[in-house]
C-alpha positions as CSV (number, residue, x, y, z in Angstrom):
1,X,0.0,0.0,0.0
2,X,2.7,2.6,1.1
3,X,4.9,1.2,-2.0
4,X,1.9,2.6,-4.6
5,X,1.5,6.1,-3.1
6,X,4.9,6.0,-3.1
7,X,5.1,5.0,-6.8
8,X,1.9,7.8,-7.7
9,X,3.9,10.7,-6.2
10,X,6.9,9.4,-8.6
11,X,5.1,9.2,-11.7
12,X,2.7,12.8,-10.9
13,X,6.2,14.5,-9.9
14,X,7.9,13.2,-13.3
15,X,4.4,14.0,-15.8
16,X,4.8,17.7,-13.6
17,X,9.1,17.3,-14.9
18,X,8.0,16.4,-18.1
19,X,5.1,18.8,-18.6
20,X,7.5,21.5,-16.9
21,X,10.4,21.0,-19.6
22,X,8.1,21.0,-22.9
23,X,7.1,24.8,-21.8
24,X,10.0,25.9,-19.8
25,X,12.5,26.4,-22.6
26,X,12.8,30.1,-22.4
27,X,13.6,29.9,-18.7
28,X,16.6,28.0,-19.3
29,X,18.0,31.7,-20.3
30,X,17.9,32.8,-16.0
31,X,15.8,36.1,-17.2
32,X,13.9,36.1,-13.7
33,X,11.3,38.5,-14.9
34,X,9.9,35.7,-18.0
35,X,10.0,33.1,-14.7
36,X,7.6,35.2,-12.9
37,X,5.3,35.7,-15.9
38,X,5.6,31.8,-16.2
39,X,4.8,30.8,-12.5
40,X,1.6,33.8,-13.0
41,X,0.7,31.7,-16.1
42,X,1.1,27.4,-14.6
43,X,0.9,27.8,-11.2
44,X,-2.7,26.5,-11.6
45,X,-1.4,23.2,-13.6
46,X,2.0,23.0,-11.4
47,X,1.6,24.6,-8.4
48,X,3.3,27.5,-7.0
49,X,5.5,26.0,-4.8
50,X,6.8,23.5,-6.9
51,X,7.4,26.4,-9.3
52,X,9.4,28.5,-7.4
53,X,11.4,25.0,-6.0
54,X,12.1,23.8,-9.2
55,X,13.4,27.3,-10.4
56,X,15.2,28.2,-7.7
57,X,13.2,31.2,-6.7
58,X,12.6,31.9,-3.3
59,X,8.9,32.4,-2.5
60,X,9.4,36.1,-0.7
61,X,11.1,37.5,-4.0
62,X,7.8,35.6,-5.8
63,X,5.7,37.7,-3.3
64,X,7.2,41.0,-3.5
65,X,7.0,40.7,-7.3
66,X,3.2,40.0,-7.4
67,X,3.1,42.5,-4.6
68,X,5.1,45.2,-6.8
69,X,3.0,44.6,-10.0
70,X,-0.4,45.1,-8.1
71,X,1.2,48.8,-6.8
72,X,2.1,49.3,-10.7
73,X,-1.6,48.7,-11.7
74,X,-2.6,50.7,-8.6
75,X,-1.2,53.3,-9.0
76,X,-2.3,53.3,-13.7
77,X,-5.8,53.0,-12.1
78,X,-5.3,56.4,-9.6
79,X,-3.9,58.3,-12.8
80,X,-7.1,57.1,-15.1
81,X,-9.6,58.5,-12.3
82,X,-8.1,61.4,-11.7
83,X,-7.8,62.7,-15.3
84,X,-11.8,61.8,-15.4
């Protein structure tokens, strides 16, 4: 019983390798800013975490990115209303 749980977290964390590879091959360039806009786009079909594990990100500069792009859009909606 414990040997085929074991054996279903192999083969979902090697279809996740696999999957990861086939759409990862820009990434392999280090540009941290396409890795952001690639965990924002697969987190749902990866996961976050395992994202950020398998490219080496830590999760606080993941935050502080997402956190940083909502103050950009903030801040493009305060300049839209206040030129209404």
């Amino acid at each position: 019983m414990k040997e085929n749980l074991r054996l279903k977290r192999e083969n979902e964390e090697l279809r996740k390798e696999i999957a990861f590879l086939k759409s990862g091959g820009i990434l392999c360039e280090g540009n941290r800013l396409e890795a952001y806009h690639f965990i924002d786009q697969y987190h749902m079909e990866f996961g976050p975490r395992w994202l950020l594990k398998r490219l080496g990100i830590c999760p606080n500069a993941s935050y502080n990115y997402r956190k940083a792009d909502y103050d950009i859009k903030k801040v493009k909606v305060l300049d839209g209303i206040e030129e209404s």
